[in-house]
C-alpha positions in Angstrom: 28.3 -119.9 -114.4 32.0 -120.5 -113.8 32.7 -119.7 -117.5 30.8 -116.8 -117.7 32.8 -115.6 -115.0 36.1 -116.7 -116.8 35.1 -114.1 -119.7 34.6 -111.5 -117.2 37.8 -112.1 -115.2 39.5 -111.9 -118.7 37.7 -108.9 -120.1 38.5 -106.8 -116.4 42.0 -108.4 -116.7 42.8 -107.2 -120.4 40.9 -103.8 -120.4 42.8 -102.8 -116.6 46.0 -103.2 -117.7 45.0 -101.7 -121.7 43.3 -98.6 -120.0 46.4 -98.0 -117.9 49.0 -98.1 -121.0 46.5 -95.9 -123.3 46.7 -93.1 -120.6 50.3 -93.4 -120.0 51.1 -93.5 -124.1 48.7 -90.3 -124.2 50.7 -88.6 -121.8 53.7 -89.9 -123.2 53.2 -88.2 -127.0 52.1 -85.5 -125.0 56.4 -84.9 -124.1 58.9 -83.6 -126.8 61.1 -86.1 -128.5 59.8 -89.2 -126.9 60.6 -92.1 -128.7 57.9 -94.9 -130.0 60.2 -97.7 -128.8 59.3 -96.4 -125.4 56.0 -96.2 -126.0 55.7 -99.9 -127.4 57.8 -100.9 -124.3 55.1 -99.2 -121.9 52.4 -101.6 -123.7 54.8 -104.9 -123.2 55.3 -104.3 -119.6 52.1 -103.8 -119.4 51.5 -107.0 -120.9 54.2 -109.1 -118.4 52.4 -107.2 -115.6 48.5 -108.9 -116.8 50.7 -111.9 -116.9 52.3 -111.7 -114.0 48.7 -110.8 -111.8 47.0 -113.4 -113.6 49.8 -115.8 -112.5 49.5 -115.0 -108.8 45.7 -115.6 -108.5 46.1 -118.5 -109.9 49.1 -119.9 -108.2 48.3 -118.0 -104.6 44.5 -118.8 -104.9 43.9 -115.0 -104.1 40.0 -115.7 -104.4 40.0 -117.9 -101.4 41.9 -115.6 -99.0 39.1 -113.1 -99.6 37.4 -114.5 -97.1 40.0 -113.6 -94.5 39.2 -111.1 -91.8 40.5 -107.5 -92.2 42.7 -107.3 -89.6 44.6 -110.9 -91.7 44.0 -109.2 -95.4 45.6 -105.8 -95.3 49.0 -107.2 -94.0 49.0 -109.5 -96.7 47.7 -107.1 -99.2 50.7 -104.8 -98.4 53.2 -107.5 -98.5 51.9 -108.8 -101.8 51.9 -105.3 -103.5 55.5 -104.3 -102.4 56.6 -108.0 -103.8 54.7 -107.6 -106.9 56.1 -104.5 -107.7 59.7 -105.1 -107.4 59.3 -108.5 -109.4 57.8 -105.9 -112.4 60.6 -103.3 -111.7 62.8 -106.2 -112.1 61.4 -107.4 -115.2 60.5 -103.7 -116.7 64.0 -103.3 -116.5 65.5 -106.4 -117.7 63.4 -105.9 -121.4 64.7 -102.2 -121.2 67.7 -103.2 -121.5 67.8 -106.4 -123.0 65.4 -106.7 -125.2 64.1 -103.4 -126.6 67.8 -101.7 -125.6 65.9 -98.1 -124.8 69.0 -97.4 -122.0 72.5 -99.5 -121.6 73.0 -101.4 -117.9 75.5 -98.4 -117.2 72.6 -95.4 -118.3 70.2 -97.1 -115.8 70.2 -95.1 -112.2 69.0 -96.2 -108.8 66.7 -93.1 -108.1 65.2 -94.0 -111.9 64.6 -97.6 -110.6 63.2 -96.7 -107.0 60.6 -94.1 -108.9 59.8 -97.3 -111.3 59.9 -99.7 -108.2 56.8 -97.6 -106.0 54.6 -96.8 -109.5 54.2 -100.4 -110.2 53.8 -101.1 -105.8 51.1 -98.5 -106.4 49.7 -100.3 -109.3 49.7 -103.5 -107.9 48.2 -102.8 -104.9 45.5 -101.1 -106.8 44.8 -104.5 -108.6 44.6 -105.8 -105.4 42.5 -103.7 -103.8 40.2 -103.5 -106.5 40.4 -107.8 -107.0 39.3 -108.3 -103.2 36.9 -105.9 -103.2 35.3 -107.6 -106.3 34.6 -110.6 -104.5 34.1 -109.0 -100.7 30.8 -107.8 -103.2 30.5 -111.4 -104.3 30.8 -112.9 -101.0 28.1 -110.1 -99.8 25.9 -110.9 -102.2 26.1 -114.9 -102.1 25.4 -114.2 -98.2 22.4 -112.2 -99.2 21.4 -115.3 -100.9 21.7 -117.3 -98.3 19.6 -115.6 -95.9 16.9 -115.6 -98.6 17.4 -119.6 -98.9 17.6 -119.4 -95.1 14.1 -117.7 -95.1 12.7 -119.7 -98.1 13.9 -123.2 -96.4 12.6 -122.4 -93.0 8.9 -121.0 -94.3 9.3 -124.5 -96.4 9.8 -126.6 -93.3 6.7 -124.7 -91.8 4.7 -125.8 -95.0 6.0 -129.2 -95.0 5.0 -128.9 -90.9 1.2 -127.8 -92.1 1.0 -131.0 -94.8 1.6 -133.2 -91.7 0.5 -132.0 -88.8 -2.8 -130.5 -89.7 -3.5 -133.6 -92.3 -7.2 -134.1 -92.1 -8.2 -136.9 -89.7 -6.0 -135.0 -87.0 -8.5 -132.2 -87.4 -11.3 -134.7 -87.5 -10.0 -136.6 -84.6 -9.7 -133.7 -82.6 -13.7 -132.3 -83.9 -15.1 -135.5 -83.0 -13.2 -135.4 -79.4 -14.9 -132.3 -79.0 -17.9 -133.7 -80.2 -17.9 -136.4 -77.8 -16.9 -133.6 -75.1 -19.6 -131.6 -75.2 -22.6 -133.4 -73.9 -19.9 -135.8 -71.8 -17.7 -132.9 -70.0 -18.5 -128.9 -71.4 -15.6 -128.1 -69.5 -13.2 -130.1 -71.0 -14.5 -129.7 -74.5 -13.9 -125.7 -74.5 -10.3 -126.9 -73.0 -9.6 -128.7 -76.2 -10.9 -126.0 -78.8 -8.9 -123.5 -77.0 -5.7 -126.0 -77.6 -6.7 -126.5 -80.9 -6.8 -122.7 -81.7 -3.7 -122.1 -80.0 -1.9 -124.9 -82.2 -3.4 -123.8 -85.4 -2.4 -120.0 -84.6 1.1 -121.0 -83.6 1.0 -123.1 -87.2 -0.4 -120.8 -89.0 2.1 -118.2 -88.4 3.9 -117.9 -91.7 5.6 -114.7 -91.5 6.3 -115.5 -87.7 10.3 -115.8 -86.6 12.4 -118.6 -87.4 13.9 -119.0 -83.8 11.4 -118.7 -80.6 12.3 -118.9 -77.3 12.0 -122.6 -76.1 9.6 -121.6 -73.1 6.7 -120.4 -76.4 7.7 -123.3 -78.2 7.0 -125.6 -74.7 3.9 -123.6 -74.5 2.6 -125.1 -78.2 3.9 -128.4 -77.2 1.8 -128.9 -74.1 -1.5 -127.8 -76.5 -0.1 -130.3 -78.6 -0.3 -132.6 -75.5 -3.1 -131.7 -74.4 -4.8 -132.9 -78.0 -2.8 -136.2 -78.2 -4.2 -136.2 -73.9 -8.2 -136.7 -75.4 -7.5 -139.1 -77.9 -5.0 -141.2 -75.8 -6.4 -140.6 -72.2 -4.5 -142.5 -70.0 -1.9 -144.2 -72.4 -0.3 -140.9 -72.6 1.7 -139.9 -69.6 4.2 -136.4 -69.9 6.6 -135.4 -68.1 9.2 -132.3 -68.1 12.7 -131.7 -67.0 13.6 -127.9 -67.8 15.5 -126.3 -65.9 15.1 -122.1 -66.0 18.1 -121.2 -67.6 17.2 -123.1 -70.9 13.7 -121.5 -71.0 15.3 -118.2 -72.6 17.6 -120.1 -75.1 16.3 -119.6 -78.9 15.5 -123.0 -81.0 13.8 -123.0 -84.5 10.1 -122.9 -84.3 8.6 -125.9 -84.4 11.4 -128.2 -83.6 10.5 -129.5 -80.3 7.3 -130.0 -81.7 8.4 -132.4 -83.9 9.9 -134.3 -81.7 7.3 -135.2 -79.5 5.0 -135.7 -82.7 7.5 -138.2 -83.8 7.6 -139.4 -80.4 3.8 -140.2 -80.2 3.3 -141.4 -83.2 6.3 -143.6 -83.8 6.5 -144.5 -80.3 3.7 -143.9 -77.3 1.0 -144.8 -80.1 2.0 -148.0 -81.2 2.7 -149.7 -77.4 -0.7 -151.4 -76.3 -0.6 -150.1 -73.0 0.6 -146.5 -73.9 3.7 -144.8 -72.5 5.4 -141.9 -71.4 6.8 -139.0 -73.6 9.6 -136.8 -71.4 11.2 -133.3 -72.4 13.9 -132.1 -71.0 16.3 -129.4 -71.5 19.4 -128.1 -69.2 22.4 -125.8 -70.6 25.5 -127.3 -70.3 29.3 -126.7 -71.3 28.0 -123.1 -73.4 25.2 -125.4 -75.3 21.4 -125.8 -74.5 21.1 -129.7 -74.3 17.5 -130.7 -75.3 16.1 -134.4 -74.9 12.3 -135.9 -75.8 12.6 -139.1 -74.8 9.4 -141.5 -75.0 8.7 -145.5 -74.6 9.6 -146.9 -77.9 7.6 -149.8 -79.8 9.1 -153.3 -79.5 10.2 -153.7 -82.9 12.8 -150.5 -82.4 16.3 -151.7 -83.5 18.9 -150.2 -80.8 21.9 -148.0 -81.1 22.7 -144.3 -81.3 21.8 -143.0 -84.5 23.4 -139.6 -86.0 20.6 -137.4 -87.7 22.7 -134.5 -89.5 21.9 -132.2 -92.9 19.0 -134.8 -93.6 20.9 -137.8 -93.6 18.6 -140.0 -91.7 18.3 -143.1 -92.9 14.9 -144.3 -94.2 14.3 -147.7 -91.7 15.1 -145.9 -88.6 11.2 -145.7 -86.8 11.2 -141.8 -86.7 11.5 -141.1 -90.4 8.1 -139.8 -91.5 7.6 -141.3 -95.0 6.1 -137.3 -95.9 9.4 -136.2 -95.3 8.8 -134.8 -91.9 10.1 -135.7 -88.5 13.7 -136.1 -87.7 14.9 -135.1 -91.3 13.4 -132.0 -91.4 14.5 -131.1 -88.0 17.6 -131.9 -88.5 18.0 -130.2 -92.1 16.5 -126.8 -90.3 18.5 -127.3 -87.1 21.2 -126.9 -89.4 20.4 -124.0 -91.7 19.1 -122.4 -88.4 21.9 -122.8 -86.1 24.9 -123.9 -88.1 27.0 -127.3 -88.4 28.0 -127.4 -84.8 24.6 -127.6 -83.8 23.2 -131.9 -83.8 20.5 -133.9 -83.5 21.1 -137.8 -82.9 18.6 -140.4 -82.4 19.5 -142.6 -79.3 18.0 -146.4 -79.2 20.5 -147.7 -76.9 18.1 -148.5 -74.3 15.1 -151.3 -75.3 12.4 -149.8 -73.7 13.3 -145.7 -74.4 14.0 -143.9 -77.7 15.3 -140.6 -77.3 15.8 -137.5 -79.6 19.1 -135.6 -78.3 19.4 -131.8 -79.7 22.6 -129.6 -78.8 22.3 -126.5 -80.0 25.6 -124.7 -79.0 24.8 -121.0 -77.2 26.9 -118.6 -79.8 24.5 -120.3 -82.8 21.9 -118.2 -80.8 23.4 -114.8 -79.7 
């Protein structure tokens, strides 16, 4: 890739500055009694001036400061132009008279060096113009990318979501609840397959946005709930702690589902006597600061644990061995909302295990 690009860097390079020396030698034969020394000149300072463009996006790292807002680029656009120019004025005339001696020190005139001066500004700032809009192009395009990896991750996680999740004995588990239900407590049992199609919906929703507001997503975690509820009966005990103003805030689909799946099944389920799984979620300091918190299983080690781009390490109790759970919420917490957004893993209490999300407020405007 990078060579490829090299070649066509080179070609643009060379056939620029050849394309702008045929003209002007065309229009040079075109005038009486011009000489082919000047003409061959013309193609040398074309030549230094290749060099010389070449030599300051290389040494200035032009490519890099493409990235710079508008308002930063045009100044130093401008300022680069009028300094290229007079470096090529200086050199133009410096082989003039010099090297290829078309005009003595004393035959050279300031009006003749001004004129020379703004043509080769003009030029340069042409190269540059047409340099950083090359790669404003690039950058467009690599950002179009993105978004498409953006996409393709996120309708990944929700696969990935689908291969856990729905596995088959938590469909059976939940069938043979509502077996049990239906002769035991009708009512009930009609509460659970309406859960159960609400999850699945939710799931199933492929095409459906990557960020939801987290009172829908709270809505799919109490079916959730509700599920777990009929298999675990009293072990399971819930509890929220959301305060309005985070009910509006965006988070990527799925996420706080996750973490109280994690939470059940690495924590509540494997305690004897069950415990209690809490969410709760306040914005504070221009970030919405989400918690799901549940009783950990004895043999959780302690400590506060970063989770960030995927980089949770395999003991830790939450990391689902299908690659599920913390990772992948932390991988699409990250694609979805950018670095500054986190998710750590908090064991610093024996008895709790909490997942902590901050998801700063301009990730989701």
């Amino acid at each position: 890739m990078k060579s490829s690009r090299a070649w066509v860097y080179a070609a643009c390079q060379l056939g620029g500055w050849s394309l702008y020396a045929l003209v002007n030698t065309v229009l040079m034969l075109l005038v009486p009694g011009r000489e082919l020394g000047a003409i061959g000149g013309f193609w040398l300072f074309c030549l230094c001036a290749a060099a010389l463009t070449h030599l300051v996006r290389a040494r200035l790292r032009l490519r890099q400061q493409a990235g710079l807002p508008l308002g930063a680029l045009v100044p130093r656009v401008l300022a680069l132009a009028v300094g290229l120019g007079l470096v090529q004025t200086g050199v133009s005339f410096l082989l003039s008279v010099f090297v290829l001696r078309l005009y003595t020190p004393a035959q050279a005139s300031l009006p003749g060096f001004i004129v020379s001066f703004v043509i080769w500004t003009l030029m340069m700032l042409m190269w540059l113009v047409i340099y950083f809009a090359i790669h404003s192009v690039e950058r467009a395009r690599q950002a179009e990318l993105e978004r498409w990896k953006l996409e393709a991750e996120a309708q990944s996680a929700e696969l990935r979501f689908l291969k856990a999740q729905l596995q088959p004995h938590f469909l059976f588990n939940c069938l043979n609840s509502v077996r049990a239900l239906i002769s035991e407590d009708p009512a009930r049992a009609q509460e659970v397959v309406t859960r159960l199609s609400a999850l699945l919906r939710y799931a199933l929703a492929a095409r459906g946005p990557e960020m939801v507001p987290l009172e829908r997503e709270l809505r799919v975690v109490r079916d959730y709930l509700g599920l777990e509820g009929v298999r675990l009966e009293s072990r399971l005990r819930v509890r929220e702690d959301v305060e309005p103003a985070a009910l509006g805030v965006p988070v990527p689909a799925m996420l706080v589902q996750t973490l109280v799946e994690n939470a059940i099944k690495h924590g509540v389920s494997r305690v004897p006597e069950g415990g209690e799984v809490i969410v709760s979620a306040h914005v504070r300091d221009g970030a919405l600061q989400l918690d799901v918190t549940n009783t950990a299983a004895p043999h959780a080690p302690g400590g506060s644990v970063p989770v960030r781009d995927g980089a949770l390490p395999p003991e830790l109790p939450h990391a689902d061995s299908n690659g599920v759970g913390l990772r992948n919420a932390s991988e699409r917490l990250r694609l979805l909302c950018g670095a500054n957004a986190s998710l750590r893993l908090d064991q610093t209490q024996a008895a709790l295990t909490t997942a902590r999300v901050r998801i700063p407020l301009s990730a989701t405007a």
